[in-house]
C-alpha positions as CSV (number, residue, x, y, z in Angstrom):
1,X,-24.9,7.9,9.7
2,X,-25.5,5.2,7.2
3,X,-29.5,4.6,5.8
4,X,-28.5,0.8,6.6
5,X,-29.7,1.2,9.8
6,X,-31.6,-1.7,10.7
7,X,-35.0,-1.5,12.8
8,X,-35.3,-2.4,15.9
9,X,-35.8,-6.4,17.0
10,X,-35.7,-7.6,20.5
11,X,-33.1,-10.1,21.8
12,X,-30.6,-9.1,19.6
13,X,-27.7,-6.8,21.1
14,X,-27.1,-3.2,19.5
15,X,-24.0,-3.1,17.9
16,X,-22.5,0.0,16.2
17,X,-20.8,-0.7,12.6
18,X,-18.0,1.1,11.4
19,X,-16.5,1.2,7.5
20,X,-12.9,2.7,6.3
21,X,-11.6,3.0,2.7
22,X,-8.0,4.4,2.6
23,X,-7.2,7.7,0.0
24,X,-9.4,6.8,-2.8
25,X,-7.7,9.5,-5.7
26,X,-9.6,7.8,-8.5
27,X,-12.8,7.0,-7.4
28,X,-14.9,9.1,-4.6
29,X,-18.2,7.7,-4.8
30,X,-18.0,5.4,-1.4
31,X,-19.1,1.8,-3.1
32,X,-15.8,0.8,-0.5
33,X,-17.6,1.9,2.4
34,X,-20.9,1.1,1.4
35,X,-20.0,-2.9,0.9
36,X,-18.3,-2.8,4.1
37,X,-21.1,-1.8,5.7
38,X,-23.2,-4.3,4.4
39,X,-21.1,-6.6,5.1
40,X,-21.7,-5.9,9.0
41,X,-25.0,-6.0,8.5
42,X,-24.9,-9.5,7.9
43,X,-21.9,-10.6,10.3
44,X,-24.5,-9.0,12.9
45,X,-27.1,-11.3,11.5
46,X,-24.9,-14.0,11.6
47,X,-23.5,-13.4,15.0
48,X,-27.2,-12.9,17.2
49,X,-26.6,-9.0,16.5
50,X,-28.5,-5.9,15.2
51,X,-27.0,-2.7,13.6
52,X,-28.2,0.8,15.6
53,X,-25.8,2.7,14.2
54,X,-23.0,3.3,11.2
55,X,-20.1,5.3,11.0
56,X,-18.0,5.3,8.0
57,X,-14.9,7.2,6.7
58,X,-14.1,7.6,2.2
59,X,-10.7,8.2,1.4
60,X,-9.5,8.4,5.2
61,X,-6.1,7.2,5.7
62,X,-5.5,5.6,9.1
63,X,-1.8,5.5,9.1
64,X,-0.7,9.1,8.8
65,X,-0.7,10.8,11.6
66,X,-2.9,13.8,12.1
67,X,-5.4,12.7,9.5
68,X,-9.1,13.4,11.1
69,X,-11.6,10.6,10.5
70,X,-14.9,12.4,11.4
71,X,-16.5,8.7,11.5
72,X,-14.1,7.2,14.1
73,X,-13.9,10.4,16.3
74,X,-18.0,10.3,16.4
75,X,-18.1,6.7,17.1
76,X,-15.7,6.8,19.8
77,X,-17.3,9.9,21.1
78,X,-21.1,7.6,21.6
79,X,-19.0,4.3,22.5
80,X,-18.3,6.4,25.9
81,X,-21.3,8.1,26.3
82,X,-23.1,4.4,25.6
83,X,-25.5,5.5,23.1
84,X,-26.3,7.4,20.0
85,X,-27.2,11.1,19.6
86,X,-30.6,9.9,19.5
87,X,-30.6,7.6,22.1
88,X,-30.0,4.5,20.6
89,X,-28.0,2.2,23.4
90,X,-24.3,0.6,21.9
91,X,-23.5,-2.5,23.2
92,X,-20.6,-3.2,20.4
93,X,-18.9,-2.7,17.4
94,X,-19.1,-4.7,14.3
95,X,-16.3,-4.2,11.6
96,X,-14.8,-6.2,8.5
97,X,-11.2,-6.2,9.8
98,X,-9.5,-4.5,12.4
99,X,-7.1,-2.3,10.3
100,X,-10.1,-0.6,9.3
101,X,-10.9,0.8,12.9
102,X,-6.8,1.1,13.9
103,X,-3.4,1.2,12.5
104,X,-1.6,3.2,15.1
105,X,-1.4,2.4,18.7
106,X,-3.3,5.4,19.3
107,X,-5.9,4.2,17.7
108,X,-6.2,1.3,19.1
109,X,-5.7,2.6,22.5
110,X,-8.7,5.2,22.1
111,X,-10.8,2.6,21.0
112,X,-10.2,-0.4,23.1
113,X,-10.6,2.6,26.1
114,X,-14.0,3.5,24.6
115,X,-15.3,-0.1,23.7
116,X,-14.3,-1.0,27.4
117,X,-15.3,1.9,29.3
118,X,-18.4,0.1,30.2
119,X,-19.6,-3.7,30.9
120,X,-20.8,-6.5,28.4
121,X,-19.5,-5.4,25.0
122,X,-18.8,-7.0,22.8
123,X,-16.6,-7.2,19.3
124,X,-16.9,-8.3,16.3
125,X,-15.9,-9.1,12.5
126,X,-16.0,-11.8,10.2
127,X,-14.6,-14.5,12.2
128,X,-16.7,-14.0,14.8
129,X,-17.1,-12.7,18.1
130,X,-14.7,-11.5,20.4
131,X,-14.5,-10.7,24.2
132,X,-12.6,-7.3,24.7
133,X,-12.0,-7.9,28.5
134,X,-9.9,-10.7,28.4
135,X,-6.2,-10.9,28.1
136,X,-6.8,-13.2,24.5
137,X,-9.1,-10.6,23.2
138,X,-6.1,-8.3,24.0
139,X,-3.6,-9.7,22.5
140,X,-5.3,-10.6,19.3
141,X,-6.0,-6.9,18.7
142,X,-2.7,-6.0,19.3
143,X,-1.4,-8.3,16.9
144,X,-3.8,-7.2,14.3
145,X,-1.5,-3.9,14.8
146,X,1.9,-5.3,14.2
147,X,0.5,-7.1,11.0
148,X,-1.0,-3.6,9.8
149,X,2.1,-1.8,11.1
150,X,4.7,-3.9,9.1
151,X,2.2,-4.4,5.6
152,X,2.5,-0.4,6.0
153,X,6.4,-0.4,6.3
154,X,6.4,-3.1,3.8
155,X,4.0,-1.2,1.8
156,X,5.8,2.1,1.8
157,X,9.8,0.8,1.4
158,X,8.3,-0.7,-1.9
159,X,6.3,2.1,-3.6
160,X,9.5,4.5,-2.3
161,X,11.9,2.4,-4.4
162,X,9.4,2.1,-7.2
163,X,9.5,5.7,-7.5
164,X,13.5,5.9,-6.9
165,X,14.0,3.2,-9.4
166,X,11.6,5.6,-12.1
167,X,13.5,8.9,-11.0
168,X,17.0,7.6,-12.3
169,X,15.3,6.5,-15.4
170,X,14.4,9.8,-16.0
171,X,10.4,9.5,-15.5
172,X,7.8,12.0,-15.3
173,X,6.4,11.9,-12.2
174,X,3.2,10.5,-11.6
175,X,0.2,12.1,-10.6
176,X,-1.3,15.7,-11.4
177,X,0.6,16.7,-14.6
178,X,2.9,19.3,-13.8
179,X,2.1,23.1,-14.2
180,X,3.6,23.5,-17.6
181,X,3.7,20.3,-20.0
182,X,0.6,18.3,-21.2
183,X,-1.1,15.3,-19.7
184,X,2.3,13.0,-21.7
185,X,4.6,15.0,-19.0
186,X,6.5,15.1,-21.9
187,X,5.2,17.8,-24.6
188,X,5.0,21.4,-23.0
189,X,1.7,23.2,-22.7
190,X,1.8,26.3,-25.5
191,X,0.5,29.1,-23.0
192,X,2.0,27.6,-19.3
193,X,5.1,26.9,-20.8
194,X,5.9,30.5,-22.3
195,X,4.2,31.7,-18.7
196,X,7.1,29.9,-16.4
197,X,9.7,31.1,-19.2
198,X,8.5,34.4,-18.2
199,X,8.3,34.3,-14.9
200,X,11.7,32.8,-14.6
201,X,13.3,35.8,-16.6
202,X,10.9,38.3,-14.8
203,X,11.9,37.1,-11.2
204,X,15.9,36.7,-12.1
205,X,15.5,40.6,-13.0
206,X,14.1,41.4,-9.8
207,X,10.4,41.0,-10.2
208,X,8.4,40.3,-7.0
209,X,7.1,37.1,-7.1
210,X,3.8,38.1,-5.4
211,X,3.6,40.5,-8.6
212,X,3.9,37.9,-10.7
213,X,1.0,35.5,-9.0
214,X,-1.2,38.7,-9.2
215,X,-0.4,38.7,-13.3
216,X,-0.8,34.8,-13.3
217,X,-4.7,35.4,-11.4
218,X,-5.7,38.0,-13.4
219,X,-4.9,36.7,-16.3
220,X,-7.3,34.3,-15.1
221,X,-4.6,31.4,-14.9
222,X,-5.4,28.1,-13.0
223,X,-3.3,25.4,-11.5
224,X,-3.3,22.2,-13.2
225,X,-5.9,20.9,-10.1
226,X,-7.8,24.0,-10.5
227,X,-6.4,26.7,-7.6
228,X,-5.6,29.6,-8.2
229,X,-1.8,30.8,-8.5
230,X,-0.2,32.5,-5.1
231,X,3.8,33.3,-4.5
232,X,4.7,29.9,-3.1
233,X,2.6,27.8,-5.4
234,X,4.4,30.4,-8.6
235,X,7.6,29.7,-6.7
236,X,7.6,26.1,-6.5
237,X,6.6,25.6,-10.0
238,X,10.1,28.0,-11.1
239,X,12.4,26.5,-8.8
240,X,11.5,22.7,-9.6
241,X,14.6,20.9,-11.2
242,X,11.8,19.6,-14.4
243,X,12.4,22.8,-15.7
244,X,15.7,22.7,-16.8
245,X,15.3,19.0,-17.7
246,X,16.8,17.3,-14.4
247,X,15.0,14.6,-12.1
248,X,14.6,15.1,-8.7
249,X,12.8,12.1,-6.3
250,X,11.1,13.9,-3.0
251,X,13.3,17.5,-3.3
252,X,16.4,15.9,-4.1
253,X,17.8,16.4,-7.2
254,X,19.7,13.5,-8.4
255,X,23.1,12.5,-9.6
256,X,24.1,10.0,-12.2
257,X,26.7,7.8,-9.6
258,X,29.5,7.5,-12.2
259,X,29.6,11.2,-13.4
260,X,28.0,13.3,-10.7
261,X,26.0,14.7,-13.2
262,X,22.1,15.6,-12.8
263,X,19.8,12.7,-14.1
264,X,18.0,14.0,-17.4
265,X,14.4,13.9,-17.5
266,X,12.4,12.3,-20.9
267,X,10.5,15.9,-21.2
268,X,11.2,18.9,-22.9
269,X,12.5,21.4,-20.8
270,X,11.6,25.3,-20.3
271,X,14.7,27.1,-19.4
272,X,18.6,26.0,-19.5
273,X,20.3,24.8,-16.3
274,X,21.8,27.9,-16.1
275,X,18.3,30.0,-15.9
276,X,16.9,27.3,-13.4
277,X,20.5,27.9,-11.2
278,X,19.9,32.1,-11.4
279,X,16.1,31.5,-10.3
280,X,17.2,29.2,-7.6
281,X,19.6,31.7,-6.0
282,X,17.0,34.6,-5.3
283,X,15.5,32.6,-2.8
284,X,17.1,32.2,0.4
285,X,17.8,28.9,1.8
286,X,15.6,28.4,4.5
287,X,12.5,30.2,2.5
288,X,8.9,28.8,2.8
289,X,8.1,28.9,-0.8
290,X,10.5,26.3,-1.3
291,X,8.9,24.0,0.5
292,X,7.5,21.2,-1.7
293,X,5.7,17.9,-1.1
294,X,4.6,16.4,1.9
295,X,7.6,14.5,2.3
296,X,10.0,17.0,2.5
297,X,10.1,18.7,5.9
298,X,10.1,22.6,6.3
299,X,13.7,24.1,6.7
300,X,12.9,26.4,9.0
301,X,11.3,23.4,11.5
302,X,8.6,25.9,12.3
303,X,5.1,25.2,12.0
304,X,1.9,27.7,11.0
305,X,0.0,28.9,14.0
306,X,-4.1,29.4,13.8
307,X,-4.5,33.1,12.6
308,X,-8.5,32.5,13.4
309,X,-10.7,31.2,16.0
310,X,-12.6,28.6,14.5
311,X,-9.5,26.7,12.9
312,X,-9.2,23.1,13.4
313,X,-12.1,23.4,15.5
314,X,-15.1,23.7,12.7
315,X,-16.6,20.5,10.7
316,X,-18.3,20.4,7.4
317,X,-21.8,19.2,8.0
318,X,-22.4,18.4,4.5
319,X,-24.1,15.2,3.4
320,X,-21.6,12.9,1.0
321,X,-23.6,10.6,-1.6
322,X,-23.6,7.9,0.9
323,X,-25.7,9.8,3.3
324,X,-23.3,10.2,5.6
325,X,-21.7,13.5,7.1
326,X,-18.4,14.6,5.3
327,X,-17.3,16.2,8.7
328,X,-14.0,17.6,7.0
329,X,-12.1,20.3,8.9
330,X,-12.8,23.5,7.4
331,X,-10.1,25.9,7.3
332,X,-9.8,29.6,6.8
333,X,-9.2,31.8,3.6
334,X,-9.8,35.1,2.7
335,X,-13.3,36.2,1.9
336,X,-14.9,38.9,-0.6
337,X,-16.3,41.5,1.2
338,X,-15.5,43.3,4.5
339,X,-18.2,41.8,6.4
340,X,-16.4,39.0,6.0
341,X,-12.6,39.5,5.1
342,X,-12.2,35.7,5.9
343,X,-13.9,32.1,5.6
344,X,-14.4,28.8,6.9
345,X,-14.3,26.4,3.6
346,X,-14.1,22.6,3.9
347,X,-11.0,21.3,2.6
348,X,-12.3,18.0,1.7
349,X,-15.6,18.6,-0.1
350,X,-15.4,21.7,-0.5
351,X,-19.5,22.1,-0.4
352,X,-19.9,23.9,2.8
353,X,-18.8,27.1,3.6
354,X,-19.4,30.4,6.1
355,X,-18.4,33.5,7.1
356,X,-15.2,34.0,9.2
357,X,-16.6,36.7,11.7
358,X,-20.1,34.7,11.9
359,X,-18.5,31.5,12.5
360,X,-16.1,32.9,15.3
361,X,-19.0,34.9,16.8
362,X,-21.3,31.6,17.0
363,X,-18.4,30.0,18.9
364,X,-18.4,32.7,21.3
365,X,-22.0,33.0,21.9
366,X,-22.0,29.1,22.5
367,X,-19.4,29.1,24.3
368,X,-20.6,31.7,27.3
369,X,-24.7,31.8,26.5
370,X,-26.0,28.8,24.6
371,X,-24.3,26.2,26.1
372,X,-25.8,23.6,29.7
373,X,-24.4,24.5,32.9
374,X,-22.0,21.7,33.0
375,X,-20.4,22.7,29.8
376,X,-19.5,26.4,31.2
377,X,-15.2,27.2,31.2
378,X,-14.3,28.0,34.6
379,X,-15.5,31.4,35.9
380,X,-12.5,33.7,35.4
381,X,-12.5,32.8,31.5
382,X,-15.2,35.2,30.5
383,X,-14.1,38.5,32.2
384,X,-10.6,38.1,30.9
385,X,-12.5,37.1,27.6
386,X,-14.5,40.2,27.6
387,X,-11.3,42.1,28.7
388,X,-9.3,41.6,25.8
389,X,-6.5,40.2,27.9
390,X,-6.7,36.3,26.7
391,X,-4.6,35.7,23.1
392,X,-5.9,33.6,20.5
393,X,-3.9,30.6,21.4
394,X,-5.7,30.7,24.7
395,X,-9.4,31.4,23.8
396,X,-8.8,28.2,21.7
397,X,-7.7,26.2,24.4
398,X,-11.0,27.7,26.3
399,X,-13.3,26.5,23.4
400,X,-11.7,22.8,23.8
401,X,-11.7,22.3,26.8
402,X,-15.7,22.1,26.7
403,X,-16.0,21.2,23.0
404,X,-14.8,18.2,20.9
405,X,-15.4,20.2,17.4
406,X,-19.0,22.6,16.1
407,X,-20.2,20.9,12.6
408,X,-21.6,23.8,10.3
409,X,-24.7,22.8,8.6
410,X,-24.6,24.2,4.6
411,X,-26.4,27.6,4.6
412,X,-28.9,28.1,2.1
413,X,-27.7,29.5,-1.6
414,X,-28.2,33.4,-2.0
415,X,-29.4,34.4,1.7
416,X,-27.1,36.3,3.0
417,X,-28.6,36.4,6.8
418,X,-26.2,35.7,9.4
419,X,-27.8,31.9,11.1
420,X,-25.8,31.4,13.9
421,X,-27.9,27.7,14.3
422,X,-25.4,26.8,11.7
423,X,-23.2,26.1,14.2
424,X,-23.6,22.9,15.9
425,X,-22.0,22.0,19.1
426,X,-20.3,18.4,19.7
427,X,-20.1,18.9,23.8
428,X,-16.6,17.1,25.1
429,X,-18.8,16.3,28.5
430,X,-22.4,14.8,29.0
431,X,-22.9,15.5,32.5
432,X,-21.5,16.8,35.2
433,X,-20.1,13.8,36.6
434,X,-17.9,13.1,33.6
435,X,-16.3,16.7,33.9
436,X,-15.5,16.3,37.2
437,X,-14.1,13.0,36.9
438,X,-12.0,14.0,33.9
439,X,-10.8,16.9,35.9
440,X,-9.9,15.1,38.5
């Protein structure tokens, strides 16, 4: 939560304020969220309302689907329960425009669900206040979602065909500079470029490409945003067409209309067509390492399972610069020693991380000792459990069905004690009454 808190003041009804800035790739320091916030504070002001609470999300997109916003989850999560974590009563929710809170119906639907759930809210923005329980109040939200639904179509047709119109020009791409050339996209990088030239000859005479990763990391090679080399990363980076000197526009290479031929790229290239075609062919068709960009769908249509407990269901507990929670999912990777062969690192800040076994162990123990009565799975969970005869999938499914997420606090550099208070429940029920009602 935001430090722009305000104190208490009677009369004035307890409104929660909430702040969204979409990817931020240049700048991560949160000035977006923070003058948004501000600005609540003084529509509150403005509008016979005071500011208990603030919830904000940096760099959260809220058109893409599956994209967690820590802030928005937690607010809806006291919205329902009626108050904060520390007792502070909601009676409403301030915000600078609604396509900062929604721009999905399912967004919307969780949170005019949660704003409603009890009487006398209220909402409100700029333009004023707005009654939630009427039909008007309604309708005006869900307009605000077709606007932001058709800006994002609008949006996205245009930046596709600004980058389609640069591919068949023959334009680096934008972004990171590619694994290879220097920061023009044009000139090739001395040392990457003879590396990918090597790799390329290495792997069309048979070499692993695993083995050639393992050469990359320990020659102590990075990636151009700093991670280090692995077989599909080394694979992707062979098999790209801008090696050879052709264009490609989200996986596709592309084709001059009047000749057929591949469009030329305005970089040096690595390797001849010829080279890039024998690399190519060593890799079966529906092969994972081919997979590249998040626009291109997997060929095999199959999707990664949870090899780990705590996956998707740990948040970072870090503090951003803004004071509030990063609450990132933190994902697992492999560890360093064999006390703990795996990890828990947040993916978005990267500042908070714990130990795989430690982690998964917390959850357990919360799970079946340290957690109220009402919060309990049903009885026949912890003798199967303790059996051995539940998979992973299903202890999961165990875990949520009494917990929205844990948050892990940081852990304190160079002690190496295993703190299983590091693990912080977010309960999915407050009382009894809500589990049976949401049972039922």
């Amino acid at each position: 939560m935001s430090d722009l808190v305000a104190p208490e003041r009677s009369g004035l009804i307890p409104v929660a304020s909430y702040a969204r800035t979409s990817e931020a790739f240049r700048q991560r320091d949160g000035h977006g969220v923070r003058h948004q916030l501000r600005i609540n504070e003084r529509t509150a002001r403005q509008q016979g309302c005071r500011v208990v609470a603030a919830y904000a999300d940096n760099g959260c997109s809220a058109t893409k689907a599956g994209v967690t916003r820590p802030g928005f989850d937690q607010m809806i999560e006291d919205l329902v329960r009626g108050c904060t974590a520390d007792g502070q009563e909601i009676r409403g929710v301030v915000c600078v425009a609604d396509d900062r809170l929604y721009r999905r119906p399912e967004d919307l639907s969780r949170f005019y669900a949660a704003l409603t759930a009890r009487e006398g809210r209220v909402y409100l923005d700029p333009q004023g206040i707005r009654d939630p329980y009427t039909q008007d109040g309604l309708l005006q939200a869900v307009r605000s979602l077709e606007a932001a639904v058709t800006e994002t179509r609008v949006r996205s047709r245009r930046v596709s065909n600004w980058h389609w119109a640069r591919a068949v020009e023959g334009v680096p791409h934008s972004g990171p500079r590619p694994f290879g050339w220097q920061e023009d996209r044009i000139t090739l990088h001395p040392d990457e470029a003879v590396l990918v030239e090597q790799a390329i000859s290495d792997r069309i005479g048979g070499k692993a490409v695993r083995a050639i990763a393992r050469y990359w990391c320990d020659l102590g090679v990075t990636g151009t945003r700093g991670g280090r080399p692995n077989a599909q990363t080394v694979t992707q980076i062979m098999t790209a067409p801008r090696v050879c000197g052709y264009r490609a526009n989200r996986g596709v290479l592309l084709l001059v209309p009047e000749t057929r031929e591949p469009v030329p790229g305005q970089w040096q290239p690595i390797v001849t067509p010829e080279q890039w075609q024998a690399v190519c062919a060593t890799f079966s068709p529906g092969s994972l390492y081919l997979h590249r960009g998040s626009g291109t769908p997997r060929l095999t249509e199959k999707k990664a399972k949870p090899r780990t407990l705590g996956s998707g269901l740990l948040r970072c507990g870090a503090a951003r610069s803004d004071g509030t929670e990063c609450r990132g999912a933190m994902c697992s990777q492999k560890g360093r020693s064999k006390r703990s062969p795996y990890v828990y690192t947040c993916r978005s800040c990267g500042r908070c991380s714990i130990s795989g076994p430690l982690a998964d162990e917390a959850l357990e123990r919360i799970l079946f000792f340290d957690g109220p009565s009402h919060a309990l799975p049903p009885d026949f969970v912890g003798p199967r459990w303790t059996a051995g005869e539940m998979g992973l999938e299903e202890k999961r499914e165990a875990i949520r069905s009494v917990l929205i997420c844990c948050v892990v606090r940081p852990g304190v550099k160079g002690d190496r004690s295993w703190d299983h208070s590091r693990v912080q429940p977010v309960w999915r029920y407050a009382t009894h009454e809500e589990k049976a009602e949401a049972v039922s």
